[in-house]
C-alpha positions as CSV (number, residue, x, y, z in Angstrom):
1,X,0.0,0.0,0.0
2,X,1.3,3.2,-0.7
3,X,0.4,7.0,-1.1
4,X,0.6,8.9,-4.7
5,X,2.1,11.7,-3.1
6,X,5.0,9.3,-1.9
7,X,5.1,7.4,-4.9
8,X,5.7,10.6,-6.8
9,X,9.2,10.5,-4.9
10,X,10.3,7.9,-6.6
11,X,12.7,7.4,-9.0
12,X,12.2,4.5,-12.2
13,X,15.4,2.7,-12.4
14,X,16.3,-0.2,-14.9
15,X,18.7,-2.8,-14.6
16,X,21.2,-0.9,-15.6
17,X,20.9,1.5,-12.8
18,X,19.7,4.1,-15.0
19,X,17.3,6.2,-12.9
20,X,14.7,9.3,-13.6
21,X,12.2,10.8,-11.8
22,X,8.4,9.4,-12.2
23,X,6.1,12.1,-13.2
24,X,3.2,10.6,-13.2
25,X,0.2,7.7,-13.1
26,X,-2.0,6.4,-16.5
27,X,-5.1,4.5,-14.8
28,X,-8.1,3.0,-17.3
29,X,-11.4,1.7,-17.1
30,X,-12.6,4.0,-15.2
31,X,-16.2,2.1,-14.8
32,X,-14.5,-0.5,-12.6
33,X,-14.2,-0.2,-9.2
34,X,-10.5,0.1,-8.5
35,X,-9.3,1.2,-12.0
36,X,-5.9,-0.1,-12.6
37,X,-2.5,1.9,-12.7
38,X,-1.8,1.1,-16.8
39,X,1.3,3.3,-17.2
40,X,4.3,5.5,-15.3
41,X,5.2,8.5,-17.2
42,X,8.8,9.6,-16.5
43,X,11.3,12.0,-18.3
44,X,13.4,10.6,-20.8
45,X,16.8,12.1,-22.2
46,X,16.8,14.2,-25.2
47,X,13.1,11.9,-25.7
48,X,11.1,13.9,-23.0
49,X,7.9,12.5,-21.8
50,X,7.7,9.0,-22.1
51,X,5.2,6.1,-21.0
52,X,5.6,2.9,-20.1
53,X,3.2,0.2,-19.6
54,X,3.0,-0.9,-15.5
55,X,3.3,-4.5,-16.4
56,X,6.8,-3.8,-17.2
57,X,7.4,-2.6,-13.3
58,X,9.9,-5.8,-11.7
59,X,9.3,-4.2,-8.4
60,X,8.6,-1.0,-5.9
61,X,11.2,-0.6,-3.5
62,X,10.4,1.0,-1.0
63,X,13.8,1.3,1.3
64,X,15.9,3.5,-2.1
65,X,12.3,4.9,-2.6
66,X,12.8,3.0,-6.7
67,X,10.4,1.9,-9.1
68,X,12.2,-1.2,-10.8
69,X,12.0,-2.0,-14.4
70,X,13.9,-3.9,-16.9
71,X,14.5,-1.4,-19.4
72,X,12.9,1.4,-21.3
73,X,13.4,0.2,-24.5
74,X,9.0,-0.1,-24.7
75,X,8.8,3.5,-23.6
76,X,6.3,5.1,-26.1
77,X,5.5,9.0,-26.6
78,X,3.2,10.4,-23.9
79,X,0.5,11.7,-27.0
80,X,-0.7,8.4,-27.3
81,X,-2.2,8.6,-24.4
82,X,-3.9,11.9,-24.8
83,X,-7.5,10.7,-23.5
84,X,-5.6,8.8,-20.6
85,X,-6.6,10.1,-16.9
86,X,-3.6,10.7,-15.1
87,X,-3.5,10.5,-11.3
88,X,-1.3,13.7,-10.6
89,X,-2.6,15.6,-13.3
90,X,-7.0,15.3,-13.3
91,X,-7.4,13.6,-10.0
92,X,-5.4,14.4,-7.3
93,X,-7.2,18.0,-6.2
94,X,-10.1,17.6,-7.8
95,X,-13.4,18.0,-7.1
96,X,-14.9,14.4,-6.2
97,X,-18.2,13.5,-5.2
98,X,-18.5,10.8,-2.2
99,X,-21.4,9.3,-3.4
100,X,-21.6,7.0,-0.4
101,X,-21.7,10.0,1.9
102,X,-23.5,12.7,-0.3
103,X,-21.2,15.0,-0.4
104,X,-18.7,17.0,-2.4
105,X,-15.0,16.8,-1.6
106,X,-11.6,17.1,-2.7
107,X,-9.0,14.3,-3.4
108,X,-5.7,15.4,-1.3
109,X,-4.0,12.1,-2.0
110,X,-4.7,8.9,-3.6
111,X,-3.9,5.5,-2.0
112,X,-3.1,2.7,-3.8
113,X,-2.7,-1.1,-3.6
114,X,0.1,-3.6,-5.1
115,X,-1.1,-7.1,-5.4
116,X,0.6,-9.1,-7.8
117,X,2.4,-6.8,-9.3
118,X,-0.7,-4.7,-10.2
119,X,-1.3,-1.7,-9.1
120,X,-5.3,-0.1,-8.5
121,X,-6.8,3.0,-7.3
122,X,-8.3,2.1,-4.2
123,X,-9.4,4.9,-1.6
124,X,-9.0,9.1,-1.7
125,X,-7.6,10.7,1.0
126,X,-9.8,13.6,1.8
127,X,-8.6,15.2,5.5
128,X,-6.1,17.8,6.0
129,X,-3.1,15.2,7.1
130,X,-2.7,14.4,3.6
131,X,-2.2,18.2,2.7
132,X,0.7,18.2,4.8
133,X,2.1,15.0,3.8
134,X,2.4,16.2,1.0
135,X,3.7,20.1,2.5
136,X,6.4,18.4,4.4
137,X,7.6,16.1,1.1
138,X,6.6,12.8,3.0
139,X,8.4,14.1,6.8
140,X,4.8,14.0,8.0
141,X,3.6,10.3,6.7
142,X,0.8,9.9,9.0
143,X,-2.5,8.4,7.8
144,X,-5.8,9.1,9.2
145,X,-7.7,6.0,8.2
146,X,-10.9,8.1,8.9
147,X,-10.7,10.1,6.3
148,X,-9.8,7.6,3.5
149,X,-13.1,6.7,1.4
150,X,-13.2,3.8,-0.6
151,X,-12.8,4.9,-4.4
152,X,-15.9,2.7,-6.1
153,X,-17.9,5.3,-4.4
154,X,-16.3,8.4,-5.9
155,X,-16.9,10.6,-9.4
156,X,-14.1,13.1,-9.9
157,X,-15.1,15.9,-12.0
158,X,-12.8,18.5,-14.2
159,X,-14.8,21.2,-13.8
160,X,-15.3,21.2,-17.9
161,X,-18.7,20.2,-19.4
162,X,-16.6,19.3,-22.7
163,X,-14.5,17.1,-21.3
164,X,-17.7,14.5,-21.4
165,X,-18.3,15.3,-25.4
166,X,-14.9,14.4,-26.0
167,X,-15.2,11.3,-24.3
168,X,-13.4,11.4,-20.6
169,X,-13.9,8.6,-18.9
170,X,-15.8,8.6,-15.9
171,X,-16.3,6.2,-12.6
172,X,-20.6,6.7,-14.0
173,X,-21.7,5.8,-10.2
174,X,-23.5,8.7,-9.9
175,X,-26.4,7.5,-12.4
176,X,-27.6,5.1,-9.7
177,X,-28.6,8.1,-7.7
178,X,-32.3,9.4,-7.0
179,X,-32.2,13.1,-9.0
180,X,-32.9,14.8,-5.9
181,X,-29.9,13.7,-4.2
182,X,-27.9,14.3,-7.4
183,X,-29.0,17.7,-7.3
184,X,-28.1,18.6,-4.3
185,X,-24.5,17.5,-4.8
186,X,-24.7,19.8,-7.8
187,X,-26.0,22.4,-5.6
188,X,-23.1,21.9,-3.8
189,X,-20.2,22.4,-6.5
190,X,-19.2,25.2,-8.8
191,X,-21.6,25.9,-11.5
192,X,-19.2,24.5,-14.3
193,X,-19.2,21.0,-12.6
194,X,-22.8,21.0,-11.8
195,X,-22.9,21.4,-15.9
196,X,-20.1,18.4,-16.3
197,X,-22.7,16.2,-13.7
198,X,-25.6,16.9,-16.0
199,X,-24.0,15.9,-19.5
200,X,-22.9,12.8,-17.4
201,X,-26.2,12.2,-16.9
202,X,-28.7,10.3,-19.0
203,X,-31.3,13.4,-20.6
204,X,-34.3,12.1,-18.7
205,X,-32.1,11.9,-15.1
206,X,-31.1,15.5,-16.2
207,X,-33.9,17.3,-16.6
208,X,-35.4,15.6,-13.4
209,X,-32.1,16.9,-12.0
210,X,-32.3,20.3,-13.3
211,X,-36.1,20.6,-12.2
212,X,-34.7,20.5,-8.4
213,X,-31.8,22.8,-8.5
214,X,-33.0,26.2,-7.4
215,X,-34.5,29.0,-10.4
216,X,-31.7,31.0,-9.3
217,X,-28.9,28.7,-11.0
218,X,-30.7,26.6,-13.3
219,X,-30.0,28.8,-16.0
220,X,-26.9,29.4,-14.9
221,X,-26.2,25.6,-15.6
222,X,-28.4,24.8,-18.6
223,X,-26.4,27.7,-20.6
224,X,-23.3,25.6,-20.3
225,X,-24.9,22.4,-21.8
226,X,-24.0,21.4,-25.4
227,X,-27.1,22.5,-27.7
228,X,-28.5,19.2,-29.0
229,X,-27.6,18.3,-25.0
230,X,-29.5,21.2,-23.9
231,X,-32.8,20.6,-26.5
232,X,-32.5,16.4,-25.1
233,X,-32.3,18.1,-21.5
234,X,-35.5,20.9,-22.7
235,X,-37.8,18.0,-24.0
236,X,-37.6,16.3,-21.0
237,X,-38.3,18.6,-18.3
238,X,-42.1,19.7,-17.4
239,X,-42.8,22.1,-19.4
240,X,-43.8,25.0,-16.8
241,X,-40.2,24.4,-15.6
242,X,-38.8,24.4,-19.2
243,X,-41.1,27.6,-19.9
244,X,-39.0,29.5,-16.4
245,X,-35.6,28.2,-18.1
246,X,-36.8,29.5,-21.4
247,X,-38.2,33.0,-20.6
248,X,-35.0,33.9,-18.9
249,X,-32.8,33.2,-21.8
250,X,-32.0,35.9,-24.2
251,X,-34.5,35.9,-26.9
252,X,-32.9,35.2,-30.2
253,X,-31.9,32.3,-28.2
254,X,-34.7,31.3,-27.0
255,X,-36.9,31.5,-30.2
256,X,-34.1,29.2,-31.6
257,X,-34.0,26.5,-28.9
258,X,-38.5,26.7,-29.3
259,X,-37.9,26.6,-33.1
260,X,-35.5,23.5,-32.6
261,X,-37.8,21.3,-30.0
262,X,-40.4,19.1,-31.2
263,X,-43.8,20.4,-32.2
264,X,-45.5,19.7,-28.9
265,X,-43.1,20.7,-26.3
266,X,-42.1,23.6,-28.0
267,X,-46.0,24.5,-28.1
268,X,-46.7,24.0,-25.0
269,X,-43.6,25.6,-23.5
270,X,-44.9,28.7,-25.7
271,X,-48.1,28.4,-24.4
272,X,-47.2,29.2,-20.9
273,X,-44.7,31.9,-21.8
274,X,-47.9,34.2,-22.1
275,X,-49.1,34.3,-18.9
276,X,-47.0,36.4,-16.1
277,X,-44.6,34.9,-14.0
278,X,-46.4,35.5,-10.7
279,X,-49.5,33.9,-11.8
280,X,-51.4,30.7,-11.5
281,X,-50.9,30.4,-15.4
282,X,-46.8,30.8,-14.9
283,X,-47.1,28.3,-12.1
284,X,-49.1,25.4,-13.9
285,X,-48.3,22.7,-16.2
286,X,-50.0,22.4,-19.1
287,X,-49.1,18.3,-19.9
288,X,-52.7,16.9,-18.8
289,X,-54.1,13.8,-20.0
290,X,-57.9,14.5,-21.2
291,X,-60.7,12.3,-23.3
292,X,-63.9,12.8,-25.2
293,X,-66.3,12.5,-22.5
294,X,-68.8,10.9,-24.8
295,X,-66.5,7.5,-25.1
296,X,-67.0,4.7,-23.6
297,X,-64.0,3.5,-20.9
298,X,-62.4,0.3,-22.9
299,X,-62.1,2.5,-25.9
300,X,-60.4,5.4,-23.5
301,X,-58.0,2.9,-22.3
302,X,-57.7,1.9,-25.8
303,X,-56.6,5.7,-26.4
304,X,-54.7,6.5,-23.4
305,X,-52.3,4.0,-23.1
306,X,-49.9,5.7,-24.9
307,X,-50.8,9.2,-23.6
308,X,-50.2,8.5,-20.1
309,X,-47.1,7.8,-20.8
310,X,-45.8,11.4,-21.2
311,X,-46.9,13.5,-18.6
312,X,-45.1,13.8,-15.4
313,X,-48.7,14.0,-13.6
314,X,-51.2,10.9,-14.3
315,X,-53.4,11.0,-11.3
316,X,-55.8,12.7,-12.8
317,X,-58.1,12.4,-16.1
318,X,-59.8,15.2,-17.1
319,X,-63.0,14.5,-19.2
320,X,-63.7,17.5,-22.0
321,X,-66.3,17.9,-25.1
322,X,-64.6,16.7,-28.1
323,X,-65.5,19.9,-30.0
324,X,-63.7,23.4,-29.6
325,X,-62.9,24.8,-27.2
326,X,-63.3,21.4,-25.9
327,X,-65.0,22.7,-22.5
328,X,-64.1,21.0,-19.5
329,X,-67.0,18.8,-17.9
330,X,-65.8,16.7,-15.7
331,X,-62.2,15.1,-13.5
332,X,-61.6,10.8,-12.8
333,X,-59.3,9.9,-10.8
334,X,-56.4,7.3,-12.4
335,X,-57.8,4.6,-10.1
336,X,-61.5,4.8,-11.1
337,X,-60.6,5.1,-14.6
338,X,-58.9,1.7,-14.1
339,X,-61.5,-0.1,-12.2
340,X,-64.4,1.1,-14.3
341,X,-66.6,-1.4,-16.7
342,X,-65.3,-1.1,-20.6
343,X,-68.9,-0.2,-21.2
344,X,-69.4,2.6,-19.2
345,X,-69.5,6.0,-20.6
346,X,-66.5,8.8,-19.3
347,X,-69.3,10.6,-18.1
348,X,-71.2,8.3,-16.0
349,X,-67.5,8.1,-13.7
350,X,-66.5,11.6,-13.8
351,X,-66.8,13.4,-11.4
352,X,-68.9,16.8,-13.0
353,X,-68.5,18.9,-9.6
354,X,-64.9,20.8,-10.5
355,X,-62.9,23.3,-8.3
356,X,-61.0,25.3,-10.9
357,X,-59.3,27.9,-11.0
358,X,-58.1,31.0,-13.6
359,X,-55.0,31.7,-15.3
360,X,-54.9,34.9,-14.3
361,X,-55.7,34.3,-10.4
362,X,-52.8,34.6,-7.7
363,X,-50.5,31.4,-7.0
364,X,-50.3,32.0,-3.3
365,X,-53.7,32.3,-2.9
366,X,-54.3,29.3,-5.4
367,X,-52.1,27.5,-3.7
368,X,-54.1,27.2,-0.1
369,X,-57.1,27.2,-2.3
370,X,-56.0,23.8,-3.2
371,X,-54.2,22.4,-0.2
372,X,-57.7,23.6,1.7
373,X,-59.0,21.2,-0.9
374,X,-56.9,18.0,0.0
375,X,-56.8,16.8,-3.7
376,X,-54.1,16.4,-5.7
377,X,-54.5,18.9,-8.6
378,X,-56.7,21.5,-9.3
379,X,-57.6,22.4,-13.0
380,X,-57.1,25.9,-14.6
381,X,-60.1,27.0,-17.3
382,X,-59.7,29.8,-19.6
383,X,-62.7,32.1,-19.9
384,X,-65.0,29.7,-22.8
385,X,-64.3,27.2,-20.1
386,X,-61.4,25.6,-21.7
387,X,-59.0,23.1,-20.0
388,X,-55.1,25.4,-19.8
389,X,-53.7,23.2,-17.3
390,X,-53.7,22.1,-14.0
391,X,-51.8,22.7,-10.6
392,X,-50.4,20.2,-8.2
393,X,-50.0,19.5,-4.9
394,X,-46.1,19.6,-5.0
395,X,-45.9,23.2,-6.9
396,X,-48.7,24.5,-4.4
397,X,-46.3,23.2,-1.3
398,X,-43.3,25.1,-3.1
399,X,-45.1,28.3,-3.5
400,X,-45.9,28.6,-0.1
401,X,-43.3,26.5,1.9
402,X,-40.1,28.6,3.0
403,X,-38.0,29.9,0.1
404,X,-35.0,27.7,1.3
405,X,-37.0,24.7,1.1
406,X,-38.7,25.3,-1.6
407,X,-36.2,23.0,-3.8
408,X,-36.4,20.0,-1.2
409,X,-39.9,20.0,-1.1
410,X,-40.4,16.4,-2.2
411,X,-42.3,16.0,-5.8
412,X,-45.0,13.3,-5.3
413,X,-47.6,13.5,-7.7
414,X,-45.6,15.1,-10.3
């Protein structure tokens, strides 16, 4: 076992007692657990940088503080490993994520393990003993097992959201995460690596991701994503939160990224654009899942089964006349929709009694409006009586809950 910042001390000697300092660590597969050490970089005469591969290493001697090998003579030029992640260079410092913790940290020394002749990545050393190990050029060797995390539970990030369309390699734990808990470890890192995290990210993981990191620095984020990223990112999201990201963008940009989307996001996101922001129309989502109210249930199901696949909010079905402006007439919940006989008419199980409320009214005062109401959702109706949208529960608790906990307020129906 030994530390990178000692192991940086060392000098690679081959059997003919040529020696010369080791600069640096090549490790690969990155998707592993404990990637291994695949090369030692060292200075070469009149060659310069050089790498060889670690399989060639005879032996590390600790006592002359020598990293054996036979010869140099497979030494190749350092260039061909360009997209190789050194240990010295990207890791040590860097901005890690301790996914087993939840928490953002920084890598002040790598330890690594030899076992039969191979050498991994095995822990980070994140407490301030390792700092002054390294200070003190190795006086100070102490090791505060404490503070050594176990590396298959660590993402290091650069810091550079192109470094992922260029094809880094990554640990790629962090997909395994809930979104909320990945965005709160992007709340918790510069704005550039909270960009990095996201293009990690599969585009559906994003945009739930995005949707919980506070208005305030969404933007911030999104602007640093890779267009066709940022569009795959866009589509995803709900659209009232898409419509925030939008209508804060500069315009020329904006009308590009609408004109780029597919027809229906980019029409709904544009819908909700034309309602102020402090109003229940800039607060509602506009993604519901309606039917004629003259069909019969099997055929609804028949209908549905793909639609229900695309909102973020299914709880409700909302029952409308099939001609314009396709008036609202009545709400079913998901679960008598389900249970209902195939030969029943959508209007013999909705329920015609609605709560709704306009585009135009407050979202504070919407928002106890429908917590008072215990349900779920309440639906917003345009002045022919129209279905615009709908509120929910979770963006009535966020309106009204504390400003700082408006981003950890959970999202349960929606």
């Amino acid at each position: 076992m030994v530390m990178l910042s000692e192991l940086l001390r060392f000098r690679v000697t081959d059997a003919r007692g040529d020696s010369t300092k080791l600069i640096d660590l090549t490790i690969g597969q990155l998707d592993t657990e404990y990637p291994l050490v695949t090369h030692l970089l060292f200075h070469q005469k009149q060659k310069g940088e050089r790498a060889l591969p670690w399989k060639r290493v005879k032996q590390i001697n600790k006592t002359y503080r020598q990293i054996m090998v036979e010869s140099y003579e497979q030494a190749k030029e350092v260039n061909t490993l360009e997209k190789a992640v050194r240990l010295r260079r990207d890791v040590l410092d860097a901005l890690i994520l301790d996914l087993q913790n939840r928490r953002a940290t920084r890598a002040n020394d790598l330890w690594l393990e030899e076992e039969s002749g191979e050498l991994r990545l095995s822990a980070a050393d994140t407490g301030g003993r390792a700092i002054w190990r390294r200070l003190s050029r190795g006086l100070y060797c102490g090791i505060n097992r404490r503070t050594l995390y176990d590396w298959k539970y660590m993402e290091f990030l650069r810091g550079d959201p192109q470094a992922v369309r260029v094809g880094a390699r990554y640990h790629g734990r962090i997909v395994h995460l809930p979104p909320g808990e990945i965005a709160f470890l992007a709340a918790s890192v510069p704005y550039l690596h909270a960009a990095e995290l996201l293009e990690l990210l599969p585009a559906h993981l994003a945009a739930d991701t995005l949707e919980l990191i506070s208005p305030e620095r969404q933007l911030q984020v999104f602007e640093e994503l890779e267009e066709k990223r940022a569009l795959e990112v866009l589509e995803y999201m709900a659209p009232a939160v898409a419509a925030d990201i939008v209508g804060r963008m500069n315009t020329d940009v904006a009308r590009r990224y609408l004109n780029e989307l597919p027809r229906k996001s980019g029409e709904r996101i544009v819908d909700l654009l034309q309602y102020p922001e402090h109003s229940v129309g800039g607060i509602m989502a506009n993604d519901t899942v309606t039917v004629s109210v003259n069909l019969k249930v099997g055929k609804a199901r028949e209908i549905l089964r793909e639609k229900l696949k695309e909102p973020d909010f299914v709880y409700f079905v909302y029952a409308v006349e099939e001609k314009a402006p396709h008036k609202l007439r009545g709400v079913i919940t998901l679960r008598q929709f389900l249970i209902a006989d195939d030969d029943q008419t959508i209007e013999e199980i909705m329920n015609p009694y609605l709560i709704a409320l306009s585009p135009m009214d407050s979202p504070t005062e919407a928002a106890y409006r429908l917590l008072h109401s215990q349900l779920a959702a309440l639906p917003v109706i345009g002045d022919k009586g129209q279905l615009l949208g709908m509120v929910t529960i979770d963006t009535a608790v966020s309106q009204v809950a504390p400003r700082s906990w408006r981003t950890q307020a959970p999202k349960v129906f929606s």
